[in-house]
C-alpha positions in Angstrom: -20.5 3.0 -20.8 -18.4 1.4 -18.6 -15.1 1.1 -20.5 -15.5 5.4 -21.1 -15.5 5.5 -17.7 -12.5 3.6 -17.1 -10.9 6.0 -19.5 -12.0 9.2 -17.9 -10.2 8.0 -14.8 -6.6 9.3 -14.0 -3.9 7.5 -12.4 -4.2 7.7 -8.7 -0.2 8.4 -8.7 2.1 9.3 -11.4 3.6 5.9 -12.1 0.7 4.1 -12.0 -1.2 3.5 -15.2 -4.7 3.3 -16.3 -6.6 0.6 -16.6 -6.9 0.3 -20.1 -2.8 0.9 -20.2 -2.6 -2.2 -18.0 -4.6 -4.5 -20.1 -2.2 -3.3 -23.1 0.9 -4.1 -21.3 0.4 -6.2 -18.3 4.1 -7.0 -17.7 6.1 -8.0 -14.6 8.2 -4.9 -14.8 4.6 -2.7 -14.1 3.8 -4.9 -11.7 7.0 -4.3 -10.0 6.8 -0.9 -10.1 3.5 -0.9 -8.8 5.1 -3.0 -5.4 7.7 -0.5 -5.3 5.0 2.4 -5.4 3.1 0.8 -2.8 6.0 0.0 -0.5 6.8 3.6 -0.9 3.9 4.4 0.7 3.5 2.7 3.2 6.8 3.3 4.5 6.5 7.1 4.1 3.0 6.0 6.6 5.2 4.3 8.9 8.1 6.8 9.3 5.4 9.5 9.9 3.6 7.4 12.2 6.9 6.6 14.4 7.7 10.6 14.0 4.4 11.7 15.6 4.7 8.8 18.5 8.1 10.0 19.4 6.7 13.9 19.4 3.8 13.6 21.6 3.1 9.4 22.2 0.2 10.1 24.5 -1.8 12.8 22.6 -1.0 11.2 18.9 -2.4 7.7 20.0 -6.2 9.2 19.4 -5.9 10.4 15.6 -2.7 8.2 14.9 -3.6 7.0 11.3 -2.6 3.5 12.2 -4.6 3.3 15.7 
């Protein structure tokens, strides 16, 4: 029951694999990519968050994704 389940899931991102892909191949080049992927991210999260505080500082400190 549980490993269908796992299968029936998609990748959160393309680039990231499944589950049952990363059992196959658990390599350090995935697990790189899966850093960079992640570093993406949250840097894309940081230059928006620094975008909106320069806009409007006062009025995005309320529903700032960080604060």
């Amino acid at each position: 029951q549980q490993r269908k389940r796992l299968r029936a899931k998609k990748p959160l991102m393309p680039g990231t694999m499944t589950a049952t892909a990363r059992k196959k191949t658990a390599k350090p080049k995935f697990f790189f990519f899966k850093f960079y992927f992640n570093a993406k991210a949250a840097f894309g999260r940081l230059l928006r968050f620094y975008a909106k505080g320069i806009v409007g500082c006062k009025q995005n400190l309320t529903n700032s994704p960080i604060a």
